[in-house]
C-alpha positions in Angstrom: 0.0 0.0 0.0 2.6 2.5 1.3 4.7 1.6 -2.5 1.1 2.6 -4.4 1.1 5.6 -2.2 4.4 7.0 -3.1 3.8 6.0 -6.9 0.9 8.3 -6.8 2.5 10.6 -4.6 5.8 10.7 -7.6 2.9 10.5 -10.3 1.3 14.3 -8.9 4.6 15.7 -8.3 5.5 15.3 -11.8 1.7 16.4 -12.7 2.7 19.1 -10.7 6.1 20.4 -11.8 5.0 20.4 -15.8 1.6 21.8 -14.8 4.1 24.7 -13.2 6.4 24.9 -16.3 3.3 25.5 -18.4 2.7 28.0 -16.7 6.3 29.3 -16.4 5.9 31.0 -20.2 7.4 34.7 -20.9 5.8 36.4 -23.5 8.3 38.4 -25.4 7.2 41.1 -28.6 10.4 41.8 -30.9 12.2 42.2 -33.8 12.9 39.3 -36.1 16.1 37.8 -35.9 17.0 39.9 -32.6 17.5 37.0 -29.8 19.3 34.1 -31.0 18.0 30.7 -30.3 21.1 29.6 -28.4 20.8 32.4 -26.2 16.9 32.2 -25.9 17.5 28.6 -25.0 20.4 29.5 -22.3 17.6 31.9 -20.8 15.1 29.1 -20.9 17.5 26.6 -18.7 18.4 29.0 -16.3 15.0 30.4 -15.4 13.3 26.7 -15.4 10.4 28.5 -17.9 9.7 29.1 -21.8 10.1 31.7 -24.0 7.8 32.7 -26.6 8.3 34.9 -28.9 6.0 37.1 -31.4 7.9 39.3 -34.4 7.1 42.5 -35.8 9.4 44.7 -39.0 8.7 47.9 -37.8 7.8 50.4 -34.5 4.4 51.4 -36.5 3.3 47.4 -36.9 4.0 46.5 -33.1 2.6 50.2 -32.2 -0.7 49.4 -34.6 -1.1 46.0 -33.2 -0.9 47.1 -29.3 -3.2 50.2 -30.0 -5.6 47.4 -31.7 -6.0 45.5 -28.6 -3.4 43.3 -28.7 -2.4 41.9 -25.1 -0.4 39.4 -23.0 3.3 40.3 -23.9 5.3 40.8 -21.2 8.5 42.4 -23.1 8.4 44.7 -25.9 11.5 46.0 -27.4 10.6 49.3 -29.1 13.1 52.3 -30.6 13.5 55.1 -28.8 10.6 57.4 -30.3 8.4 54.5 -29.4 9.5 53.9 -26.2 8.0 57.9 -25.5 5.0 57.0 -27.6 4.2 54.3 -25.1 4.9 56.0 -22.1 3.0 58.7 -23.0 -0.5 56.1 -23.5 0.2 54.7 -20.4 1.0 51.5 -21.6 4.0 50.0 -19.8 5.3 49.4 -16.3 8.1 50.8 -14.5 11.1 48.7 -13.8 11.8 47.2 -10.4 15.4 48.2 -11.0 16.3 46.0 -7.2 15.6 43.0 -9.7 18.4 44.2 -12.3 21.6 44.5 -10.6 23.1 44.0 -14.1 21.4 47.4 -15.0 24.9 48.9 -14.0 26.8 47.8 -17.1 25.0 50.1 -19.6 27.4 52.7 -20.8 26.1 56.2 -19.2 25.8 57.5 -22.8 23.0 55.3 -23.1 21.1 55.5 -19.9 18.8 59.1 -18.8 17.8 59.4 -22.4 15.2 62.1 -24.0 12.6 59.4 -24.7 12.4 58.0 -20.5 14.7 60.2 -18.5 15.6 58.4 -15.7 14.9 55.2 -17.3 11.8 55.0 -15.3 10.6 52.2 -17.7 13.2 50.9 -20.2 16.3 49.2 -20.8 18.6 50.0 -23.4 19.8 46.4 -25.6 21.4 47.4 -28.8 21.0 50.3 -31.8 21.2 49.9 -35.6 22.0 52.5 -37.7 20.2 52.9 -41.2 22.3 53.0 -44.6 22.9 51.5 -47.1 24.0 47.9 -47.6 25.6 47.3 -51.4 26.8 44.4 -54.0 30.2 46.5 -53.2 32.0 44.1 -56.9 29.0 45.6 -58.8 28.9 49.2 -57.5 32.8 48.9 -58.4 32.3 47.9 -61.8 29.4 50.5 -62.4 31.5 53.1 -60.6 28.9 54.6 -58.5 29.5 56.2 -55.3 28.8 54.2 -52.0 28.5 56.9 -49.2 25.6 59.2 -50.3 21.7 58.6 -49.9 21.8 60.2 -53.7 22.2 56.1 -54.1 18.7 55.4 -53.9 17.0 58.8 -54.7 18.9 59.9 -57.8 17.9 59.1 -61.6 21.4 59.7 -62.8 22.7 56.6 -60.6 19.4 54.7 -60.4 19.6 54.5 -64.4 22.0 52.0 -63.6 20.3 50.2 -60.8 17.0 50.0 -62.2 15.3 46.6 -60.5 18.3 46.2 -58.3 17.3 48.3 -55.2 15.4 48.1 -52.7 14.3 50.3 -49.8 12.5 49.7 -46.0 8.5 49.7 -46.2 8.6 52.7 -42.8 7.1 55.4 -43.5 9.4 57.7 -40.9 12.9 55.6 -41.7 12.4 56.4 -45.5 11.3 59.9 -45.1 13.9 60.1 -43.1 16.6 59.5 -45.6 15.0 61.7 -47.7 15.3 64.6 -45.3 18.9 63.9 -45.1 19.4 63.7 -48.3 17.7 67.2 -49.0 19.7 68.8 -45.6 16.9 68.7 -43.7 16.3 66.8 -39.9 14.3 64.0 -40.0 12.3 65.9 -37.2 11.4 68.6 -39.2 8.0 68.9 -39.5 7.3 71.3 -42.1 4.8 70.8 -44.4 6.7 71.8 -47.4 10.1 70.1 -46.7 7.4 67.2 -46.2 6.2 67.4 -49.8 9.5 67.9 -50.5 10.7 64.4 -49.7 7.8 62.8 -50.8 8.5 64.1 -54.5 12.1 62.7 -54.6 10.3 59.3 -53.2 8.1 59.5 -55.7 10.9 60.5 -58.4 12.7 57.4 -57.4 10.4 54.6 -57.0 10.2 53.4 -60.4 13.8 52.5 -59.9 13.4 50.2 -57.1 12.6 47.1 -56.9 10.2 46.4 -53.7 9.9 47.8 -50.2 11.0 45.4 -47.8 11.8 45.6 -44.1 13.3 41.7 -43.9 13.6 39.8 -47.5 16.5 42.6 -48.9 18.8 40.6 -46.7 18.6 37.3 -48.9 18.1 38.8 -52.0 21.1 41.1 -51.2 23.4 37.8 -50.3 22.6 35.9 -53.1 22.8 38.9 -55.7 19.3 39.3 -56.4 19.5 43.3 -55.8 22.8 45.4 -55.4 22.0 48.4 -53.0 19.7 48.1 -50.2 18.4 50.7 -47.8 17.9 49.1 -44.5 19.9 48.3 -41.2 23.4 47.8 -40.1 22.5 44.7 -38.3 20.9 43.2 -41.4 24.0 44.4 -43.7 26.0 42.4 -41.7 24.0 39.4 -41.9 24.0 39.7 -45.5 27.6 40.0 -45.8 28.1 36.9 -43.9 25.7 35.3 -46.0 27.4 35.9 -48.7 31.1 35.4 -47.9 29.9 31.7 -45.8 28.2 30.7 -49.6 31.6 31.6 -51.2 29.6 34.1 -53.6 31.9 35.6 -56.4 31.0 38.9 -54.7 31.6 41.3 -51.7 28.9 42.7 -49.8 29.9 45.9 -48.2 27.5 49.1 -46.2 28.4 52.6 -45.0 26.9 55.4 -43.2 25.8 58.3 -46.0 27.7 61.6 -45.5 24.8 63.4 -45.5 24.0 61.8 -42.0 21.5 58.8 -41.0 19.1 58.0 -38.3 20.5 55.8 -35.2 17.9 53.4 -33.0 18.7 52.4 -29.6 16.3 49.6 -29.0 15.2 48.9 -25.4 13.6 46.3 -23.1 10.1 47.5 -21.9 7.7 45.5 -19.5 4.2 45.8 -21.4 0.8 46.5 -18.8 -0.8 43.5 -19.8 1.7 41.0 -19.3 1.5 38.6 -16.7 4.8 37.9 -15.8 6.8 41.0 -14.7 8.5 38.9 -12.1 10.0 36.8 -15.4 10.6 39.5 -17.3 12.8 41.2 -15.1 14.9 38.0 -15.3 15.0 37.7 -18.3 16.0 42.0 -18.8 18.9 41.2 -15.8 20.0 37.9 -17.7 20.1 39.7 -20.8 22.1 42.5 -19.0 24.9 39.9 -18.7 28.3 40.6 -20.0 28.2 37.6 -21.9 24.6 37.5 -23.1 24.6 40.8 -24.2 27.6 40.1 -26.5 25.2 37.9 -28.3 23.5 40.3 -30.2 26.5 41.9 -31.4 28.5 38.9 -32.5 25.3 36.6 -34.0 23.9 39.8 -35.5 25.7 42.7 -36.2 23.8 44.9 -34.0 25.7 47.5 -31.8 26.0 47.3 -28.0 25.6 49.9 -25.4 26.7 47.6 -22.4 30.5 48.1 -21.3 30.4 44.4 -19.9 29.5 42.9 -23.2 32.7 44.7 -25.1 35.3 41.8 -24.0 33.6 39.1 -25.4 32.3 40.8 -28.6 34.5 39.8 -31.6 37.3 42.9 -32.8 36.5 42.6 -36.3 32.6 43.7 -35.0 33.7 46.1 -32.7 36.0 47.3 -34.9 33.7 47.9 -37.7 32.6 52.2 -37.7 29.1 51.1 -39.2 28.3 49.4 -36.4 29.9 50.9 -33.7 30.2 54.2 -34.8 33.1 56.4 -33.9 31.7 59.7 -34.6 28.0 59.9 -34.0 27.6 63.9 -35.0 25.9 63.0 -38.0 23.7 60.6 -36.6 20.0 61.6 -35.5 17.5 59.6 -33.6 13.9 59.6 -35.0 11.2 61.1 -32.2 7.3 60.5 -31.8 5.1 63.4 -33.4 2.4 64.8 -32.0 -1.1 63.4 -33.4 -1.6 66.2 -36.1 1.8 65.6 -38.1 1.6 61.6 -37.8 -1.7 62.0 -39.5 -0.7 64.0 -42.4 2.6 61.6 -42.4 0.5 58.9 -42.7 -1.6 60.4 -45.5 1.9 61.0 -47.4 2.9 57.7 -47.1 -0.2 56.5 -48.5 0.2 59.0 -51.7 3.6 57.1 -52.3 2.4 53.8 -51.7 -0.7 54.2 -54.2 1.3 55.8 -57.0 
């Protein structure tokens, strides 16, 4: 009797323990490709739980999604300008920072920033910069120049390049360029330096290929287009694409002169997740010397924490497009109040339609 007893007694332990790992689950909302799987799987051992993850291409899809009820994430990991567009609809919760005691290896540059001074509610992780990535053989052969946004937005260079380019489908990452390139902030908000960038769009698109916030990073590694406008993260995947398939090309990408927009992407805890208690684990593990190198060396993506530097490797580190040397020229995009995202929305829609 007492042996059937402790059978049963084993038999609802077990019940027990994968009945709690179910319900051990982290919900995290993020960019594609920005957690590896080994270090995802590293987190899951060493909280005992499972991650989950849900993918979004852009600020404006995770910011549409959440603002059309979607619920139950735990983590986001918005840009800086959405990071304030959040805080300002009351949609996240502030960090317990006792749980983060690896909150002390962000570099100070990084931390008290315009979008959540004080960092009341978010976490920096890592920061792109957007330019241009390039089929660096063929730009050579076609002589064209490599370090101007005129790339993508002239005719004179575009003759060239017709089919072969492509750009990112974001309304305030391309307009951006476009500001740049006519010597204007990307925070500008006049109306006629608007119209302004939507003409050269305009004057430009039936050059390019496609908008695309993901698929330019195959299609540039295999040779399928030559110059992409995107991020430095995704160059670099591309280049390693293409130099690990022994293609009988180099992939190269460079900051414009004229300047470019930088994103510091953060960890946020999200109102209606469940689980704050696992995501600040997961933000402190994450925080990690060694885990944070992760997103630099897999990736490409730059890194704000000092502890992560050591393990990240020197030909990343060295690399000035993604960890830039001189960030003068580099801008970061802020939220707009609800009159100018309206008629920046009805823009994009002009250049989508025509």
């Amino acid at each position: 009797m007492r042996r059937w007893f402790a059978v049963l007694l084993a038999l609802l332990l077990a019940a027990a323990a994968v009945l709690a790992r179910a319900e051990d689950v982290l919900y995290l909302y993020n960019w594609n490709n920005y957690i590896s799987d080994e270090t995802a799987r590293r987190f899951e051992e060493s909280c005992h739980c499972t991650l989950k993850q849900d993918y979004y291409s852009d600020n404006e899809e995770m910011l549409a999604k959440l603002e059309a009820g979607a619920s139950g994430y735990d983590i986001l990991v918005p840009t800086g300008n959405a990071v304030e567009s959040l805080i300002r609809r009351g949609a996240l919760r502030p960090l317990d920072k006792t749980r983060l005691p690896h909150l002390k290896n962000i570099k100070p540059a990084y931390l008290d920033a315009w979008y959540d001074p004080g960092n009341r509610y978010s976490v920096p992780y890592a920061y792109t910069v957007t330019l241009l990535g390039y089929n660096a053989t063929k730009l050579r052969e076609l002589n064209l120049p490599t370090d101007t946004w005129a790339l993508i937005f002239e005719p004179k260079y575009l003759a060239k390049l017709k089919g072969k380019v492509t750009v990112l489908n974001s309304q305030r990452e391309l307009m951006g360029a476009a500001m740049l390139y006519l010597g204007h902030s990307p925070q500008d908000k006049d109306p006629a330096e608007w119209e302004q960038a939507k003409n050269l769009i305009l004057r430009a698109k039936p050059y390019w290929a496609t908008f695309s916030n993901s698929t330019y990073i195959k299609d540039l590694a295999i040779g399928n287009i030559w110059v992409a406008h995107g991020y430095s993260n995704d160059m670099y995947r591309a280049q390693q694409d293409a130099l690990a398939a022994h293609r009988p090309f180099a992939i190269g990408f460079a900051t414009p002169k004229e300047g470019a927009v930088l994103a510091v992407d953060n960890f946020v805890l999200h109102r209606s997740g469940r689980r704050p208690d696992l995501a600040h684990r997961f933000i402190d593990f994450m925080l990690e010397g060694r885990n944070a190198a992760d997103v630099s060396n897999l990736i490409g993506a730059g890194n704000p924490n000092a502890a992560a530097l050591p393990y990240i490797r020197p030909d990343i580190a060295g690399n000035p497009a993604i960890f830039p040397r001189d960030t003068k020229g580099l801008v970061m995009l802020r939220d707009f109040d609800a009159r100018s995202r309206r008629l920046l929305s009805r823009l994009w829609t002009e250049i989508k339609v025509k």
